[in-house]
PyMOL Python script that loads the backbone (N, CA, C, O; Angstrom):
from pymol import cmd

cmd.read_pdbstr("""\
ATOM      1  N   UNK A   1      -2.415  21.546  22.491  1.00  0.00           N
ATOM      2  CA  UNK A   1      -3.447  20.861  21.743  1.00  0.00           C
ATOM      3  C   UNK A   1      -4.709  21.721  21.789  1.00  0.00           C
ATOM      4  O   UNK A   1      -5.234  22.268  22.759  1.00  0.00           O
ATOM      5  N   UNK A   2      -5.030  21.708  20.638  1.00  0.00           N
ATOM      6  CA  UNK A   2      -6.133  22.644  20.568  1.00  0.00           C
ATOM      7  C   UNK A   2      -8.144  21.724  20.784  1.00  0.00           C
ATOM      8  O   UNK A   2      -8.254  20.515  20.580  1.00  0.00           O
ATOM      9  N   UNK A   3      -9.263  22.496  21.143  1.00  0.00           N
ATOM     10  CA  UNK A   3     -10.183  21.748  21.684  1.00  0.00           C
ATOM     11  C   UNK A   3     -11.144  22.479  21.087  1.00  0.00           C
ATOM     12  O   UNK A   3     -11.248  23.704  21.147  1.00  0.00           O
ATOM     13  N   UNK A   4     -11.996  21.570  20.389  1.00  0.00           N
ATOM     14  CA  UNK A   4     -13.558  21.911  20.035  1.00  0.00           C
ATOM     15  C   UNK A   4     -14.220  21.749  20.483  1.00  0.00           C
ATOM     16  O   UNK A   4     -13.893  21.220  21.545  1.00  0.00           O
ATOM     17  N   UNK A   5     -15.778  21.943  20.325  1.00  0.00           N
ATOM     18  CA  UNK A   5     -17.231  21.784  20.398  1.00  0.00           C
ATOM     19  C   UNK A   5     -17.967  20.924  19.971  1.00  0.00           C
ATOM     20  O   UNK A   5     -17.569  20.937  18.806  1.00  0.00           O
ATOM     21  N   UNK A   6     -18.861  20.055  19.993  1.00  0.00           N
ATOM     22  CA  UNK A   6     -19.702  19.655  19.127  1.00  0.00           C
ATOM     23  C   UNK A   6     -20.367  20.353  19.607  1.00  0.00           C
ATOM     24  O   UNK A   6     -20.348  20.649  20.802  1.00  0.00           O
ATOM     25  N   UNK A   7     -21.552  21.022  18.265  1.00  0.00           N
ATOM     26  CA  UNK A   7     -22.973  22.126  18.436  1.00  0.00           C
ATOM     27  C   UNK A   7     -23.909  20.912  18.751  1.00  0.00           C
ATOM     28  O   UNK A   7     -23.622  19.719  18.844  1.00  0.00           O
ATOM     29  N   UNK A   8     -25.164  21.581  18.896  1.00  0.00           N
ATOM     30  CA  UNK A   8     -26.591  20.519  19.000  1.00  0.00           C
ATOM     31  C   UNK A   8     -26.515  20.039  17.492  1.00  0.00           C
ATOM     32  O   UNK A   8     -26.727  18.842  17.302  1.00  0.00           O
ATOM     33  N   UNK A   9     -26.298  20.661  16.644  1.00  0.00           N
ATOM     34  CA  UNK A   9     -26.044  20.510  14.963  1.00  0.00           C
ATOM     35  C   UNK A   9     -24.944  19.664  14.503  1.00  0.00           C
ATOM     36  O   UNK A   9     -24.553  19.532  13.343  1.00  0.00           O
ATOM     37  N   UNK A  10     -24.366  18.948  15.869  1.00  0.00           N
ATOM     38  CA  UNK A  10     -22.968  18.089  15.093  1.00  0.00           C
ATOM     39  C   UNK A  10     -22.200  19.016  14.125  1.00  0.00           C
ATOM     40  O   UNK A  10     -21.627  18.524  13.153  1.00  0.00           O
ATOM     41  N   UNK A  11     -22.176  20.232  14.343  1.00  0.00           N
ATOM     42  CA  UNK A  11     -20.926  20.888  13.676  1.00  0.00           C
ATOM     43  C   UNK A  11     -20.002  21.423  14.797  1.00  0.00           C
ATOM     44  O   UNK A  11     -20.170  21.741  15.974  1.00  0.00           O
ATOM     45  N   UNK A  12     -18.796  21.385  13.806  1.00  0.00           N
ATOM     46  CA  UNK A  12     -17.673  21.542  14.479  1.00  0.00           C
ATOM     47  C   UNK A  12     -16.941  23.132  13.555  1.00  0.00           C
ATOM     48  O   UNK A  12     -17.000  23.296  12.336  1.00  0.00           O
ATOM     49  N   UNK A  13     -16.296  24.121  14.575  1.00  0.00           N
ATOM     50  CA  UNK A  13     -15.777  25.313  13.930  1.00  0.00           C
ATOM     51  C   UNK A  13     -13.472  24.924  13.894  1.00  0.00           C
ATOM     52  O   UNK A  13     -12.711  24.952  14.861  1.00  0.00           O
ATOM     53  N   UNK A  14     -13.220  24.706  12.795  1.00  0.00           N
ATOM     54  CA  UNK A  14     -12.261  24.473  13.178  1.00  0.00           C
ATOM     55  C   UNK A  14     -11.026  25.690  13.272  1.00  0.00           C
ATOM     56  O   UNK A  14     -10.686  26.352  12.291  1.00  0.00           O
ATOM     57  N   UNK A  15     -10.417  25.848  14.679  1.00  0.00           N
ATOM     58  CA  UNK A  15      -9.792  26.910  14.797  1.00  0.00           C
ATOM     59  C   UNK A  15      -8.763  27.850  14.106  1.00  0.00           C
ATOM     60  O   UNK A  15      -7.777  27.411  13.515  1.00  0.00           O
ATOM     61  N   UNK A  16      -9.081  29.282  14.229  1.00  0.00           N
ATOM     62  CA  UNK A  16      -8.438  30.262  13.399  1.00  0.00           C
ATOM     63  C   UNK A  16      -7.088  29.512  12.909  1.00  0.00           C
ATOM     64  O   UNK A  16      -6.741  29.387  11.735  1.00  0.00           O
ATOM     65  N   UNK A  17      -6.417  29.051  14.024  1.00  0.00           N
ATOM     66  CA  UNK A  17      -4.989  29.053  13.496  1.00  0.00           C
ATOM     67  C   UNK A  17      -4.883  27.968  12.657  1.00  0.00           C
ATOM     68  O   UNK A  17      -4.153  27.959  11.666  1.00  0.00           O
ATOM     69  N   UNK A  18      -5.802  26.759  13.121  1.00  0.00           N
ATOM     70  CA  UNK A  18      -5.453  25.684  12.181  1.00  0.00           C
ATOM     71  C   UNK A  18      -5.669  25.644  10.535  1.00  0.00           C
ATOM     72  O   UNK A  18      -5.055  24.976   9.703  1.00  0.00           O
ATOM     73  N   UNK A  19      -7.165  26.948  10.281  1.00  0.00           N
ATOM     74  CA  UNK A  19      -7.290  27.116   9.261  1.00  0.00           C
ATOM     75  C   UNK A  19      -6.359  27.528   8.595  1.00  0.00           C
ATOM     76  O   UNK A  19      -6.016  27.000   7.537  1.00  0.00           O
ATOM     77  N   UNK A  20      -5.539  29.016   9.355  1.00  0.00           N
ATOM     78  CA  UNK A  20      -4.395  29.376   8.604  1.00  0.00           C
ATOM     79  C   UNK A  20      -3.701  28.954   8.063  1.00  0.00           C
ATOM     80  O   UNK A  20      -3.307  29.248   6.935  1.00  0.00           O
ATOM     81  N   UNK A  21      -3.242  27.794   9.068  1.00  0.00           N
ATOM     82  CA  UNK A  21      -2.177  26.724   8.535  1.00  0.00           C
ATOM     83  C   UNK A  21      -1.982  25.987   7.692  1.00  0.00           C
ATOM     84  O   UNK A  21      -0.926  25.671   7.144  1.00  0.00           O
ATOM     85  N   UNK A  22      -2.885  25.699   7.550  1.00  0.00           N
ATOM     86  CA  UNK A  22      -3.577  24.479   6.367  1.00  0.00           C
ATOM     87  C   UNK A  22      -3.961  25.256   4.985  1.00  0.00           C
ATOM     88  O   UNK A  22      -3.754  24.778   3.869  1.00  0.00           O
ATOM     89  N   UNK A  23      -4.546  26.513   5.230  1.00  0.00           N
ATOM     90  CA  UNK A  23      -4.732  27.548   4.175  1.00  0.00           C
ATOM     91  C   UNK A  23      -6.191  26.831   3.631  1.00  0.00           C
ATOM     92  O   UNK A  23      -6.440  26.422   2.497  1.00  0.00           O
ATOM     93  N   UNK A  24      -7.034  26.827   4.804  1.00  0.00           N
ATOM     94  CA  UNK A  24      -8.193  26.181   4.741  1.00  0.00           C
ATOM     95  C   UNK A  24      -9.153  27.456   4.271  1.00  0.00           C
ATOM     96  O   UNK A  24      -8.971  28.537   4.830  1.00  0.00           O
ATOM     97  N   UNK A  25     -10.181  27.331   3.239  1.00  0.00           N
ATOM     98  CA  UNK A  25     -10.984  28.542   3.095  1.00  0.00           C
ATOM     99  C   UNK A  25     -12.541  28.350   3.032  1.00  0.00           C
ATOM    100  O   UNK A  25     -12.955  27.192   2.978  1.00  0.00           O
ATOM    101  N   UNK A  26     -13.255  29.178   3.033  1.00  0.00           N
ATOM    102  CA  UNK A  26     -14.791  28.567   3.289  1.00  0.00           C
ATOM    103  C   UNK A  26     -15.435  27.826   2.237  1.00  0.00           C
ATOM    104  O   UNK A  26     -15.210  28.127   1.065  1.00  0.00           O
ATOM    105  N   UNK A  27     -16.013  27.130   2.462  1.00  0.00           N
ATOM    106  CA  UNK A  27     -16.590  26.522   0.710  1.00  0.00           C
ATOM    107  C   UNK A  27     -15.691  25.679   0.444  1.00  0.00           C
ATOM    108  O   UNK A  27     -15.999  24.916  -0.471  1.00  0.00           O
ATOM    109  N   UNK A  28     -14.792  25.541   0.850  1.00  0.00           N
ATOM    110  CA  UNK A  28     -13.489  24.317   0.440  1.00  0.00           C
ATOM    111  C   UNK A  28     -14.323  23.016   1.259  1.00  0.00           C
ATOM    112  O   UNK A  28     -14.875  22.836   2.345  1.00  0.00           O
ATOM    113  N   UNK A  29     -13.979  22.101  -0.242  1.00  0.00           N
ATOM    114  CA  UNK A  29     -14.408  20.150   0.305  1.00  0.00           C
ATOM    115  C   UNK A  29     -13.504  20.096   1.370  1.00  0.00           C
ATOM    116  O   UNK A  29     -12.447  20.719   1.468  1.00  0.00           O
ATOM    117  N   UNK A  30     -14.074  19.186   2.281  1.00  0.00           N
ATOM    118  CA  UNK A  30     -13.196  18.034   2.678  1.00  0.00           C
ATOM    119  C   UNK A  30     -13.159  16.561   2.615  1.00  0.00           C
ATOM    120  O   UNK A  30     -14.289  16.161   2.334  1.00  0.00           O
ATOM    121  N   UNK A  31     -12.301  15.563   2.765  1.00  0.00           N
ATOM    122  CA  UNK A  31     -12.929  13.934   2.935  1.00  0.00           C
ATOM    123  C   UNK A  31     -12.684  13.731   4.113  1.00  0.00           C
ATOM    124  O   UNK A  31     -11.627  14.103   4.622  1.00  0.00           O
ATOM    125  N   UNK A  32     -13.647  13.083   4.785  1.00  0.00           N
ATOM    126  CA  UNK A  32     -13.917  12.847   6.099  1.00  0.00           C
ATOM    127  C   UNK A  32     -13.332  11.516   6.282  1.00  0.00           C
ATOM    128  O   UNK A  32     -13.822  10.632   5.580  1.00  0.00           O
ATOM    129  N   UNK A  33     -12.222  11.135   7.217  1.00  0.00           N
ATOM    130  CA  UNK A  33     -11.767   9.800   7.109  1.00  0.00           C
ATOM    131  C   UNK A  33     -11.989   9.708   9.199  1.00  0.00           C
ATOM    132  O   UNK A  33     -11.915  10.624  10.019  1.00  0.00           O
ATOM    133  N   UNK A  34     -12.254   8.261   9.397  1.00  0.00           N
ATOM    134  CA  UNK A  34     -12.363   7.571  10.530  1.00  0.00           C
ATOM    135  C   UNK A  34     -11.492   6.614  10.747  1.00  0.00           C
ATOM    136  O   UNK A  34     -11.628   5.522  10.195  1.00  0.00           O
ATOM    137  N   UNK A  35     -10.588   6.847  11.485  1.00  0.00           N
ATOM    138  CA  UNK A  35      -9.413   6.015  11.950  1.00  0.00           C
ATOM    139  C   UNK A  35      -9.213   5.029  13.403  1.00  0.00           C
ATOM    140  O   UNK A  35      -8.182   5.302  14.018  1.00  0.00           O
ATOM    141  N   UNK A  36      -9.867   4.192  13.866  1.00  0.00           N
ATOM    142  CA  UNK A  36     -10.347   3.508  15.092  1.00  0.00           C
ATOM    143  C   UNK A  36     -11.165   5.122  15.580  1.00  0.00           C
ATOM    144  O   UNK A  36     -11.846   5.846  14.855  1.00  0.00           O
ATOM    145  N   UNK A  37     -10.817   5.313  16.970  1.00  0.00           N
ATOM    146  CA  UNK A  37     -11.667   6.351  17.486  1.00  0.00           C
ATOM    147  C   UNK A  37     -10.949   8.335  17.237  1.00  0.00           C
ATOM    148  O   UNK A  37     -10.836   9.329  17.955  1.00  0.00           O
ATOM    149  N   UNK A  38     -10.622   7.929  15.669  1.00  0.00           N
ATOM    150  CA  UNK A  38     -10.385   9.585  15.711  1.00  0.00           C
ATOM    151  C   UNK A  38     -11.062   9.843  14.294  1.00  0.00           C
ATOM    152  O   UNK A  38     -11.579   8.934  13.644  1.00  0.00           O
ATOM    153  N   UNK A  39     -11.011  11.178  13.874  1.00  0.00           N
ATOM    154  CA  UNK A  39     -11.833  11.447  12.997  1.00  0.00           C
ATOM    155  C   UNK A  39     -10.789  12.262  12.178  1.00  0.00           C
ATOM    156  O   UNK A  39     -10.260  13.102  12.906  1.00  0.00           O
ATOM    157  N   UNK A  40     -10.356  12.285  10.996  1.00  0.00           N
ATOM    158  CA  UNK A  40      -9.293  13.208   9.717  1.00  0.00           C
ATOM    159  C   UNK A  40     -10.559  14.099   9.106  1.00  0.00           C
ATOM    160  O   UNK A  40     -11.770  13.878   9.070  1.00  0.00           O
ATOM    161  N   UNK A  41     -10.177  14.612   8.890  1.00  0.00           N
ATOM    162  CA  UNK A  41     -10.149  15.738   7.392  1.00  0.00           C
ATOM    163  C   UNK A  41      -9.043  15.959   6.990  1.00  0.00           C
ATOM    164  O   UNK A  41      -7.940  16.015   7.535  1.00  0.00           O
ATOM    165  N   UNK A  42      -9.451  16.103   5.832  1.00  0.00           N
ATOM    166  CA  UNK A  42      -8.386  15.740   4.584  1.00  0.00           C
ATOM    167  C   UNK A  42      -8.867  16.796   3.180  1.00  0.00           C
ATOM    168  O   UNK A  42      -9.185  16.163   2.173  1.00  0.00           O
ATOM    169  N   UNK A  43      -8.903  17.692   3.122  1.00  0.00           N
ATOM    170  CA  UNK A  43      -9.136  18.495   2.007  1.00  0.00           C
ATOM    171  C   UNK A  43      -9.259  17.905   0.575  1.00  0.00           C
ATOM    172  O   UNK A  43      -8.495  16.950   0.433  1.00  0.00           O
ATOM    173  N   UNK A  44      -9.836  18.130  -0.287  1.00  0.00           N
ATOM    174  CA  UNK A  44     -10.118  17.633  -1.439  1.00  0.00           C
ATOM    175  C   UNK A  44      -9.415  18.520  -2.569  1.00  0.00           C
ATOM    176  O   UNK A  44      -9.978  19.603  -2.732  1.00  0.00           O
ATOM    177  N   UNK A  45      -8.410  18.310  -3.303  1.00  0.00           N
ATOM    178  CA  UNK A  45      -7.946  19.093  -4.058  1.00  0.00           C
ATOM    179  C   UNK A  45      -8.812  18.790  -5.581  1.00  0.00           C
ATOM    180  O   UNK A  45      -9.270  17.769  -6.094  1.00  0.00           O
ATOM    181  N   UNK A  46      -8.767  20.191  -5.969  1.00  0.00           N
ATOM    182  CA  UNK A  46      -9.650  20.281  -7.338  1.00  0.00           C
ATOM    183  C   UNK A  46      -8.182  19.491  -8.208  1.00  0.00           C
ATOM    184  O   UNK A  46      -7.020  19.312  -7.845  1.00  0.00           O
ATOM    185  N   UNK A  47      -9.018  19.125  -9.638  1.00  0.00           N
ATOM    186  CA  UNK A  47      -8.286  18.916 -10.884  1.00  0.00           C
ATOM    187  C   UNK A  47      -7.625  19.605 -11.060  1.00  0.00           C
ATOM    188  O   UNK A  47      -6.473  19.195 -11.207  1.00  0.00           O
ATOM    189  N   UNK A  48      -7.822  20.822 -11.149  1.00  0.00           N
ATOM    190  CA  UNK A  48      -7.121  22.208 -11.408  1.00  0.00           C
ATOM    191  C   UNK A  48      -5.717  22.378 -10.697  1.00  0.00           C
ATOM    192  O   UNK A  48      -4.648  22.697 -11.217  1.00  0.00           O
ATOM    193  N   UNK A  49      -5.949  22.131  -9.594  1.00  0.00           N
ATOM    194  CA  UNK A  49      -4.821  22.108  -8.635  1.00  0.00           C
ATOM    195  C   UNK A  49      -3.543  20.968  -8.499  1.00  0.00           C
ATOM    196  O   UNK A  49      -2.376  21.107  -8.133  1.00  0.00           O
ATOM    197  N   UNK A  50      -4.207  19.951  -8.901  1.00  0.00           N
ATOM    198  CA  UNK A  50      -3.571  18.882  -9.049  1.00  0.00           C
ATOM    199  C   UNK A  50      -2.715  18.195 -10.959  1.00  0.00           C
ATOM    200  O   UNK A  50      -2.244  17.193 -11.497  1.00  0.00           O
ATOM    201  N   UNK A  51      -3.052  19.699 -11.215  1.00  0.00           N
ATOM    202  CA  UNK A  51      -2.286  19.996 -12.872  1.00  0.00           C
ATOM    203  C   UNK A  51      -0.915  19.647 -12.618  1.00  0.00           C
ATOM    204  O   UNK A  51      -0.442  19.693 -11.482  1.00  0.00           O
ATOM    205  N   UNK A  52      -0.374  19.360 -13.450  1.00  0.00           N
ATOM    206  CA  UNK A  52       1.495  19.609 -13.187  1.00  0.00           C
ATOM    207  C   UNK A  52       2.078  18.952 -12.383  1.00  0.00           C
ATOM    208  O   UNK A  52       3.264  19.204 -12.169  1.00  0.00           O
ATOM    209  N   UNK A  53       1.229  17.608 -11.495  1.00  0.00           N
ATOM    210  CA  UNK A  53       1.994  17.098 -10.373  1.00  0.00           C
ATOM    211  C   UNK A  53       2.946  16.258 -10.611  1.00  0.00           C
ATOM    212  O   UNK A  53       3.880  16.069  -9.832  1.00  0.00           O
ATOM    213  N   UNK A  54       2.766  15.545 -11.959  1.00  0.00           N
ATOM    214  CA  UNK A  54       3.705  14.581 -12.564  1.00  0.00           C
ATOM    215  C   UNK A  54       4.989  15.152 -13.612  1.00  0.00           C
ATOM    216  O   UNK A  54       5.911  14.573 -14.186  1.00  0.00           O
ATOM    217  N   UNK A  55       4.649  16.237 -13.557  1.00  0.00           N
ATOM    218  CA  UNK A  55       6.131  16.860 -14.294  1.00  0.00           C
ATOM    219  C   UNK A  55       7.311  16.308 -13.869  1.00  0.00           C
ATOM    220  O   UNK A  55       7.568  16.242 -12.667  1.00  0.00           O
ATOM    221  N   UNK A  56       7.975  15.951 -14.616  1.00  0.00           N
ATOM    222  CA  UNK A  56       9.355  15.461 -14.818  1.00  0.00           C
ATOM    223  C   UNK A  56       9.676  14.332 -14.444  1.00  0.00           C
ATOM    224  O   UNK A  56      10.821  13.885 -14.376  1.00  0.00           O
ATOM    225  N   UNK A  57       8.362  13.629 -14.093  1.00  0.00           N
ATOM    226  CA  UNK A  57       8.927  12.061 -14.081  1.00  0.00           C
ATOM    227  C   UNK A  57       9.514  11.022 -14.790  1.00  0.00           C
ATOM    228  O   UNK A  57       8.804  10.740 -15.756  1.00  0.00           O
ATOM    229  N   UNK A  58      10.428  10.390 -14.725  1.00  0.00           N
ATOM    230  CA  UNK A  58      10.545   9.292 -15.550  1.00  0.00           C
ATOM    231  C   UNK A  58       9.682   8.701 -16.539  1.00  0.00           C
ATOM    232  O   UNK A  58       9.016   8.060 -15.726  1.00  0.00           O
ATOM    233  N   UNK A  59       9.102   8.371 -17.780  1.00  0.00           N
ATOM    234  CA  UNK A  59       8.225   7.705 -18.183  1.00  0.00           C
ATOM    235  C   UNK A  59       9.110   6.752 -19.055  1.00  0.00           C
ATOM    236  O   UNK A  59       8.653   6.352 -20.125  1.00  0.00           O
ATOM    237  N   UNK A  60      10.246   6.406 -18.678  1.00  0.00           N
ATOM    238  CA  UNK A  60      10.587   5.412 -19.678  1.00  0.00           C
ATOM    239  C   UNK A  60      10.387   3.852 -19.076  1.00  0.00           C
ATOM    240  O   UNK A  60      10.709   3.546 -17.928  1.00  0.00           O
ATOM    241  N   UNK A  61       9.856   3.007 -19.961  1.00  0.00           N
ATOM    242  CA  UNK A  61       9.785   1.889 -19.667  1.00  0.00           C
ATOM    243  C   UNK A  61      10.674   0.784 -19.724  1.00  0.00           C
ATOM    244  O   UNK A  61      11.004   0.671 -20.904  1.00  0.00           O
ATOM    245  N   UNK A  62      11.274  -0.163 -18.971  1.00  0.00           N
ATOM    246  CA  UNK A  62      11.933  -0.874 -19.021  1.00  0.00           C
ATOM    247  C   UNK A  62      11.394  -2.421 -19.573  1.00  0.00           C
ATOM    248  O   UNK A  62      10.432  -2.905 -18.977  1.00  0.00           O
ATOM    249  N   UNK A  63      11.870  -3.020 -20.450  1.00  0.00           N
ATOM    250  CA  UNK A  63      11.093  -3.821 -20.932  1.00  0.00           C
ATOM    251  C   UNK A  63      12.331  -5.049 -20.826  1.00  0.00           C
ATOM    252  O   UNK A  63      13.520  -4.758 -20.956  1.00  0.00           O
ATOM    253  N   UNK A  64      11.914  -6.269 -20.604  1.00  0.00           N
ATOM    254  CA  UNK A  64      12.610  -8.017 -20.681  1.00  0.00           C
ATOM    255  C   UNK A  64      13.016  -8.032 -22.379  1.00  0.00           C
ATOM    256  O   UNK A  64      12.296  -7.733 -23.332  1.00  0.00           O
ATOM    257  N   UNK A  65      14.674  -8.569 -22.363  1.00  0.00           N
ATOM    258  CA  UNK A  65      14.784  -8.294 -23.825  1.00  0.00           C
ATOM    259  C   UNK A  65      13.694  -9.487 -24.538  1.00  0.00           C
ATOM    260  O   UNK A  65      13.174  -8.902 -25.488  1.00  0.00           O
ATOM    261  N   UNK A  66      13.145 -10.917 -24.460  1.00  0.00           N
ATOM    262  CA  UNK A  66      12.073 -11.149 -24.502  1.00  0.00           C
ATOM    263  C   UNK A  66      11.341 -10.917 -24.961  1.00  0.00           C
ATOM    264  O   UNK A  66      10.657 -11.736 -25.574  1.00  0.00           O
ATOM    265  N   UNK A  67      11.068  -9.519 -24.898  1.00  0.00           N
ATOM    266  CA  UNK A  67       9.426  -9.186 -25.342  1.00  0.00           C
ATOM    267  C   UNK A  67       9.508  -7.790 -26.085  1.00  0.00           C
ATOM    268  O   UNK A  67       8.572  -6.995 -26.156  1.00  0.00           O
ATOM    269  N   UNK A  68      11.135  -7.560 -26.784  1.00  0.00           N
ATOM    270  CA  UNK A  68      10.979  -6.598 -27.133  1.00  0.00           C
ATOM    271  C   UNK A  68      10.798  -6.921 -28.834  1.00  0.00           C
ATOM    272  O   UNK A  68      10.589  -5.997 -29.619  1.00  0.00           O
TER     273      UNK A  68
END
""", "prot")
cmd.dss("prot")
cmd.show_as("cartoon", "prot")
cmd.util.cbc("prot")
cmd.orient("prot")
């Protein structure tokens, strides 16, 4: 398990490897989520990135003969 700092500045540096991992880069959002007593980050994906996620889904609708 890896261990941080809080600065006098309430910032936190989050470690080399975890950045790697995550493919975390500078200037990248995050959303800050609070879970009883722990704290997430959660990266914010651009629009851009989030293009194409629904490719090939189903879109057919099933309808009650009823109401067709």
């Amino acid at each position: 398990m890896l261990s941080v700092t809080v600065s006098p500045k309430f910032q936190v540096v989050i470690p080399q490897a975890v950045r790697e991992q995550m493919q975390i880069t500078a200037g990248q959002k995050m959303q800050v989520l609070t879970i009883d007593r722990r704290i997430e980050l959660l990266p914010i994906e651009t629009a851009q990135a989030a293009r194409g996620f629904l490719a090939g889904i189903d879109t057919t609708v099933v309808r009650e003969a009823d109401r067709v």
